[in-house]
N, C-alpha and C positions, 0 to 999 in steps of 0.2 A: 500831659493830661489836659481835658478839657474842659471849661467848667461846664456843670450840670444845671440846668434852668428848667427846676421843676416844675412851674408855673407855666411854661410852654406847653408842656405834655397835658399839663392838666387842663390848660384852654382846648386844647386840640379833641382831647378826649373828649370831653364837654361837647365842642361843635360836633364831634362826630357821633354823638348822642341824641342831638339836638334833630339833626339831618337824617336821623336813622328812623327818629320817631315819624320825621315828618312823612315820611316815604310810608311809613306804617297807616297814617291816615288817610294819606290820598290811595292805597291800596284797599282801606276801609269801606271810602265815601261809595256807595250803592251806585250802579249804572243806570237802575232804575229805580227810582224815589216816588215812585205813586202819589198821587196831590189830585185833591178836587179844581177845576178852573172852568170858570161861568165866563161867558163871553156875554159883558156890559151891553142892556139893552136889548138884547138876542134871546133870552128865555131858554138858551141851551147852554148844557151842562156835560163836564165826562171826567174821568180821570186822566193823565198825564205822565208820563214818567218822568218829567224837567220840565223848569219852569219856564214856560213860552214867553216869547217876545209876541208883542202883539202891532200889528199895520191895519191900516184903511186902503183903499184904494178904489178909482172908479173903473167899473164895468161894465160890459153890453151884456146884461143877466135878459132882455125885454125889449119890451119898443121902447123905453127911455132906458140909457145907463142910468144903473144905482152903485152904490159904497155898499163895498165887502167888505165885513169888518174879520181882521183872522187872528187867528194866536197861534203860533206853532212852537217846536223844538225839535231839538233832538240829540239823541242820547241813542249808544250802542249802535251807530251806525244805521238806526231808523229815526226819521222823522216823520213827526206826530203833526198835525193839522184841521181846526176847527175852524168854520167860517159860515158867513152868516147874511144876508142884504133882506131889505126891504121892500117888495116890490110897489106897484102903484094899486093892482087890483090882485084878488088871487086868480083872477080868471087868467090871470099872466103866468102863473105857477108851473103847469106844462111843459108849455112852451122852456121855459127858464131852464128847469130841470132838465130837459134834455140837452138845451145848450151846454150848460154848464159839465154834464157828462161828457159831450162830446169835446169841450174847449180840453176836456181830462188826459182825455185819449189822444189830442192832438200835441199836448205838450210831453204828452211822454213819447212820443214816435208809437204808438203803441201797436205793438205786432198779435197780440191777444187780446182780446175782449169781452170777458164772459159773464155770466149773472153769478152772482155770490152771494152764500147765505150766510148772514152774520152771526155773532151768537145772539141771541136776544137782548133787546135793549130794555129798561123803563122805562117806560110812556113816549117812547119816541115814535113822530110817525111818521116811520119808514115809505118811500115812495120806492125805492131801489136801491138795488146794491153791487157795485162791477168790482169783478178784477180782472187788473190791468198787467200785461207786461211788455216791458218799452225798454226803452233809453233814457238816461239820466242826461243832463245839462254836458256832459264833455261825452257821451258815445258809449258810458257802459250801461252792462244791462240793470235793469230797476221793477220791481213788481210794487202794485201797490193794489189797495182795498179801500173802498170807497164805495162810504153808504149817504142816500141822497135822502133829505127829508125836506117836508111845507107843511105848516100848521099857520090856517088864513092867509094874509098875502106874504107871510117869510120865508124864507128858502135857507136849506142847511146842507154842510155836507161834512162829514168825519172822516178824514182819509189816514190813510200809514201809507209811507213811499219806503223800500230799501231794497237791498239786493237780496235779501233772505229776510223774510218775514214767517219768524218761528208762530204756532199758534198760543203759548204763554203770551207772547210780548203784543198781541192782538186782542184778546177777549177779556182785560182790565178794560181798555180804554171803549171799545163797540158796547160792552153790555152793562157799564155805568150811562152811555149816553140818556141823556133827559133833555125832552122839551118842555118847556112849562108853558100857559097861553101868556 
């Protein structure tokens, strides 16, 4: 006979309680977590479904580069994206705008390109709106939605990139969008 070490069973039980629950919370934690996020200095505003990492970076938006300032995420297999630069006049505005749609179209290979109607935003002032469908960074396919705005010399754009973009996980984040001056 062998001895018995009740003390084992009862740790083991334990961890395996411990491990059961954990799996219970990360089955919990929501895919999409709704959250207001203002981009600093930018006067624009939306909802989110996870919390963005936020970059700078300089770009050809005009006749001089300016700093895009962006915050993205993503969650559920879509990613979310707000950004924002400065130009020198708004007489630049334009011009910017359509660059910047087109820089859209080139980074996704984009095989479609059509006018799209968002849901309605709050005070946001919409210049246009595309949807894209392309290629993602390694060759698969990708749709996205990308609405452009300028309020005096700023320049905005709110896009969602993924491979299925349901209309739920689209019309929190477009018809919270807000520009303030």
């Amino acid at each position: 006979m062998f001895p018995v070490n009740r003390g084992a069973g009862r740790r083991v039980g334990i961890g395996a309680f411990w491990f059961a629950m954990s799996l219970l919370l990360v089955a919990c934690s929501p895919t999409f977590n709704w959250r207001e996020v203002r981009l600093d200095g930018g006067g624009i505003q939306t909802l989110m479904p996870c919390k963005p990492d936020t970059a700078e970076r300089t770009v050809p938006l005009g006749p001089v580069p300016v700093v895009l300032h962006m915050a993205s995420c993503e969650t559920g297999d879509i990613t979310y994206a707000l950004a924002w630069a400065a130009l020198a006049s708004p007489a630049d505005v334009p011009a910017a705008l359509q660059a910047w749609a087109a820089a859209s179209g080139q980074s996704l290979r984009a095989t479609q390109d059509s006018v799209w109607e968002p849901p309605p935003a709050g005070g946001a002032a919409r210049v246009m709106a595309r949807a894209l469908q392309g290629q993602d960074h390694v060759g698969g396919p990708v749709e996205a939605r990308a609405v452009y705005m300028a309020q005096g010399a700023r320049v905005f754009q709110a896009a969602v990139y993924g491979r299925v973009l349901p209309a739920e996980h689209l019309e929190p984040f477009f018809s919270s969008l807000q520009v303030t001056p």
